[in-house]
N, C-alpha and C positions, 0 to 999 in steps of 0.2 A: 504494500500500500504506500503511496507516495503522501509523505506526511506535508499538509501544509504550512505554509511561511508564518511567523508570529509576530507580533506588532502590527503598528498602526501606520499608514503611508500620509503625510502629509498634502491635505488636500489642494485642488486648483479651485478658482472661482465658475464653479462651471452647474448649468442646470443639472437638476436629478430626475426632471420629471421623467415619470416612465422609467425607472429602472429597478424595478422591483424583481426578484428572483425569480418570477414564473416565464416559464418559455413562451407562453399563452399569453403577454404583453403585447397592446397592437399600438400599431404605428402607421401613418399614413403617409402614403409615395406620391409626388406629384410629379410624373416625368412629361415630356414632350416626343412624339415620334416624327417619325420622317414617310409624305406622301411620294408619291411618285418622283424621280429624279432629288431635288436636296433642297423643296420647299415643305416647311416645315407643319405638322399636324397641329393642333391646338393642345391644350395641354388635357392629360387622365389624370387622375386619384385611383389609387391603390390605397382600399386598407386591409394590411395583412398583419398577421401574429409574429412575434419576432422569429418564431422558426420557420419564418418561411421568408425574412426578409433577403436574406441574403441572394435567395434563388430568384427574386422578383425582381434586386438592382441585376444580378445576372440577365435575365429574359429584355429587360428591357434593354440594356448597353448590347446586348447580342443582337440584336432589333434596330440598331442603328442609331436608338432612342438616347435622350439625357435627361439624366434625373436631376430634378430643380430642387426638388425639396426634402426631407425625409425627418419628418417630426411623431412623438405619440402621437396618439389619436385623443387621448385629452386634450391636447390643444389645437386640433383638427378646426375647431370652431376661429379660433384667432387667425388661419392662414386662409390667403384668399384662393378662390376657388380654380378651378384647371382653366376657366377662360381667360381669368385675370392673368395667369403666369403666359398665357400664350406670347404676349407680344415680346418681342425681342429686347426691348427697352425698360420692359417692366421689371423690378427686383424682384427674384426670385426668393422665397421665405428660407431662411439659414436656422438651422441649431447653433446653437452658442458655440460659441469656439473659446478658448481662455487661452492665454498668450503661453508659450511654453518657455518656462525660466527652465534656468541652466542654477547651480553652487557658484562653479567655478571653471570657467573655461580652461582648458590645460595648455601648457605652455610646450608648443612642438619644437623650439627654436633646438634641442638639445637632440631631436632625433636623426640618425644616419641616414644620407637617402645618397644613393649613384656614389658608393666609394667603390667601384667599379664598373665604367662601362662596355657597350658591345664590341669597341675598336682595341680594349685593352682590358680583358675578363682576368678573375680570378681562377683559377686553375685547382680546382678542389677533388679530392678522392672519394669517392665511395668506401664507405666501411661496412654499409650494409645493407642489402636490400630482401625485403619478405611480405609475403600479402597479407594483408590484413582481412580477408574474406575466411567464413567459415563454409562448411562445406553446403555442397547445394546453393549457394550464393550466385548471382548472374554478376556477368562480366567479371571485371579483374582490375582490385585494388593494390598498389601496393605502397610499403613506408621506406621509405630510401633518403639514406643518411650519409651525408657530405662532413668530411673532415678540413674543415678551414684553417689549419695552423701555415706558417711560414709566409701568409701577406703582412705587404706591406703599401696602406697602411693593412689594420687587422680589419678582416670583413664584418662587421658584429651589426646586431639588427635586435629590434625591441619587438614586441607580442604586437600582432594585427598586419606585419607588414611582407611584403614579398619577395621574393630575388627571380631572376630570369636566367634562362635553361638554354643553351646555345646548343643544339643536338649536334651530332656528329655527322658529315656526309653532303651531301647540296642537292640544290633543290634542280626541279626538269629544267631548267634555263642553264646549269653547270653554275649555279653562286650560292654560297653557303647558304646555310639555313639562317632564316630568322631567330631571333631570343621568342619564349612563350615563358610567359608569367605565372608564377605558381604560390597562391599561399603558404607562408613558410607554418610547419606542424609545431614547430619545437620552441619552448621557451629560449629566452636571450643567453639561458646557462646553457643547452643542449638538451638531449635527453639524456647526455654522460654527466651531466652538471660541471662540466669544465670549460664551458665558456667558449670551445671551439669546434662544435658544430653545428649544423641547421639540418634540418628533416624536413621531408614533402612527402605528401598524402597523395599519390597520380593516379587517378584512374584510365585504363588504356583507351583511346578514344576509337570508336570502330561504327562503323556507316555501310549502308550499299550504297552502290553506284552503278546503277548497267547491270544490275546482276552481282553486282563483283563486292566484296567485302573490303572497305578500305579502312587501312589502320594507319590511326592519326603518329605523325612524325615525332615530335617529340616524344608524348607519353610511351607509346611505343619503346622510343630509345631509353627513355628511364625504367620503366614496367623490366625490360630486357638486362638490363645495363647490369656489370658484374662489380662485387667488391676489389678493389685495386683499383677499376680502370681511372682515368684522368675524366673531367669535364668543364666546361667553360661556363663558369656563372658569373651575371651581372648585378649590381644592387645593393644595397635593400633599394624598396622603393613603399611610398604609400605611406599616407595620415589617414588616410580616412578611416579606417579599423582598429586606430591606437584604444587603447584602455584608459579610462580617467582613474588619475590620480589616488581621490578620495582612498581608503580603506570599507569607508562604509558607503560604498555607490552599490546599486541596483543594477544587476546587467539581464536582460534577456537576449537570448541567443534563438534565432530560427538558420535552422541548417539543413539540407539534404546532401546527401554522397561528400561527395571531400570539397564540399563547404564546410565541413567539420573543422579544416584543419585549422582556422585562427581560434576556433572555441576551444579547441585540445588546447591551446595556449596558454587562452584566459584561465579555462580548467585546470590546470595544473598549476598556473603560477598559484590562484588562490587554496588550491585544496592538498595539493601533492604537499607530501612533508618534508621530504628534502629542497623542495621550493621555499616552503613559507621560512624554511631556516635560513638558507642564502641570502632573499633578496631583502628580508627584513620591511616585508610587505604584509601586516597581518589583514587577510581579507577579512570584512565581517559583517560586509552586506547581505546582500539576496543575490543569488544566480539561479536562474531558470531556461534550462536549455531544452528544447523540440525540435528534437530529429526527426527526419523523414528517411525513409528506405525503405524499397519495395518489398525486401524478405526479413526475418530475421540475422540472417547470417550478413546480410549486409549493411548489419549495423556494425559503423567502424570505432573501437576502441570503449566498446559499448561495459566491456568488464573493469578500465578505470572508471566510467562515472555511474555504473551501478555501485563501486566502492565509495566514492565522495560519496554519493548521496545517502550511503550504510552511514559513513563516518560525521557526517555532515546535515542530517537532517533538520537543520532550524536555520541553516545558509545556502543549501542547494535543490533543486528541484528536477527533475529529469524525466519528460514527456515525449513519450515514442508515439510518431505518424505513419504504422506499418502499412504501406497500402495493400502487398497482397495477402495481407494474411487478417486485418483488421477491420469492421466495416462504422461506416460513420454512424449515425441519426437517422440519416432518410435511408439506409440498405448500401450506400455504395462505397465504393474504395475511402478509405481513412487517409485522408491526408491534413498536413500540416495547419491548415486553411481551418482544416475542420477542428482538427485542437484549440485552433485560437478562438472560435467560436463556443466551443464548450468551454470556456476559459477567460470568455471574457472580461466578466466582471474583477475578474483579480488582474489580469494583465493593466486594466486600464485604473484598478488602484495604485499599483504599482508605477504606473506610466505619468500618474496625478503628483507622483513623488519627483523634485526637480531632480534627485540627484537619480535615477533611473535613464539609465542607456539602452536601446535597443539597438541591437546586430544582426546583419540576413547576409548569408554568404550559400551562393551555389548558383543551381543552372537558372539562368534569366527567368527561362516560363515560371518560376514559383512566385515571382512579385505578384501577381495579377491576382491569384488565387489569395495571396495575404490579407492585399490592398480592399478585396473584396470583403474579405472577414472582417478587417479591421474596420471598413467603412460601414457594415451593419452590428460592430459591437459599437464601436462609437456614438454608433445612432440613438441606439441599447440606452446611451446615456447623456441625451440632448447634445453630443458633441459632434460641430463638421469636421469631418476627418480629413478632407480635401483641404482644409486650412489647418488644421492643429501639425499635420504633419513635416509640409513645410516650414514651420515654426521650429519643430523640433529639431528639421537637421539645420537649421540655422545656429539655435545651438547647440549643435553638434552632439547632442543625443539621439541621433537617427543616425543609423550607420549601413552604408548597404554595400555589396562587390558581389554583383553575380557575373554571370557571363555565359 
């Protein structure tokens, strides 16, 4: 059983109407649709129950349609009717939105970025490479770890940020290969805690094409690549994934496949033991991370944070999105999207607290599915989420790297 977080999140200024614990909560939709070629319908009202909102901003944006409004249905009577929202110039009725404060902005001035580039790579070794898949798992992940000693300067990089992969061989035109960018897995100590290596989480990239199975260049070259051999790395590179400061900051993490690998960072610096001794970092917020993976074998590194959260139950939280083996609410595949919806009233306690940072790392298509949740939990609780969140990566509590 996954024990919930204790204390109180400091609140925003923001409506509460309608957010009462029952799924059975209704809310009313005012969108606009689209007639023939891209003159626009007048406006509908939808009033649905909050389990079904999600699926109805769905239908409608699928529809070509925009949704104007999404308020309870308490105050259904104060917003003005689908004729009024029709005209183009007319304000459309907003949920409250409350400004997103930040503690403390952090100060990046101190971080390493490009102490090697593509014209003059650092030349690092393999010491290890093994998959991280258990069996019966699709495709093929593996952790492969680079020995950095002997630069100069030394290559060294902090949690959140990347380095680049120069693969071996060239590309159909006869000119080397491009760098490809990889989240580094391993805290700023290593996983050896000596300060001189970095780890990458690759998964093999593989497509048809014509028929033909094609397998992506670099990962490939790492997925393959042996202990000993030489490789050319560029970097670090990247702020947008750093960790704040605080000791008692709030992080949530949403990750799929080896999006994982900046959270294995965050994760171990705060909970791993030989971590919290080195960096003299005592974590003592909230972490809440939701994974997504299609099997369970393809949950990556899944046996350290089923240990934090053993050793850790009143600071860490860990939410699996198994899509084929798990099913949501409405009967269909479990994903990430769907967690945050069953979840939402804590997320958005938590998100009310300024010092609370959210992280999303993995394949592109999982924004859309978030964005969607998060805009019918938000709703959940008179907040525009189409504004709050902007806000949020302004101060830089919204953190995103998919690709």
């Amino acid at each position: 059983m996954i024990a919930a977080f204790s204390g109180q999140a400091k609140p925003m200024r923001v409506s509460t109407a309608g957010s009462g614990g029952s799924d059975e909560r209704m809310f009313t939709v005012i969108s606009q649709g689209l007639q023939s070629g891209s003159q626009r319908q007048s406006g509908r009202s939808y009033t649905v129950s909050y389990s079904r909102l999600s699926a109805t901003l769905r239908q409608i944006t699928a529809g070509g349609g925009q949704v104007l409004s999404v308020t309870p249905a308490s105050e259904a009577s104060a917003a003005p009717s689908p004729a009024q929202s029709a005209p183009a110039k007319a304000a459309a009725p907003k949920a409250s939105s409350p400004k997103a404060s930040v503690t403390k902005k952090p100060d990046h001035s101190s971080v390493p970025v490009n102490l090697y580039k593509p014209k003059t790579p650092f030349i690092g070794t393999v010491t290890e490479n093994y998959s991280l898949l258990g069996e019966g798992a699709i495709g093929r992940v593996n952790h492969i770890t680079f020995d950095l000693t002997g630069g100069d300067p030394h290559l060294h990089y902090v949690e959140g940020q990347s380095i680049g992969i120069i693969p071996d061989g060239e590309d159909a035109k006869g000119k080397p290969h491009k760098l490809r960018l990889y989240s580094i897995a391993s805290t700023r100590h290593g996983d050896d805690m000596a300060d001189n290596t970095v780890s990458l989480c690759v998964r093999q990239l593989q497509y048809e094409k014509d028929g033909e199975t094609i397998n992506g260049v670099c990962s490939t070259f790492l997925c393959d690549i042996e202990p000993g051999a030489k490789v050319k790395i560029t970097g670090p590179v990247g702020k947008e994934m750093l960790l704040p400061e605080e000791e008692d900051a709030n992080v949530i993490m949403f990750a799929t496949g080896t999006g994982i690998a900046p959270m294995r960072t965050y994760l171990r610096r705060m909970f791993e033991s030989s971590e919290r001794e080195k960096n003299g970092w005592n974590f003592r917020g909230k972490a809440w991370l939701f994974m997504g993976a299609p099997k369970t074998p393809n949950l990556l590194y899944d046996d350290d944070f089923n240990r934090y959260e053993s050793e850790y139950p009143d600071n860490f939280r860990y939410t699996k999105a198994i899509s084929r083996e798990q099913q949501n609410a409405k009967g269909g595949r479990m994903y990430i999207q769907d967690r945050v919806l069953e979840n939402a009233d804590e997320i958005f306690a938590m998100i009310e607290d300024p010092k609370t940072h959210v992280y999303m790392c993995g394949l592109r298509g999982m924004e859309p599915g978030i964005d969607e949740a998060m805009t019918a939990a938000a709703a959940a609780k008179g907040i525009d989420w189409s504004e709050l969140r902007p806000q949020l990566k302004k101060a830089e509590r919204w953190h995103v790297e998919t690709y």
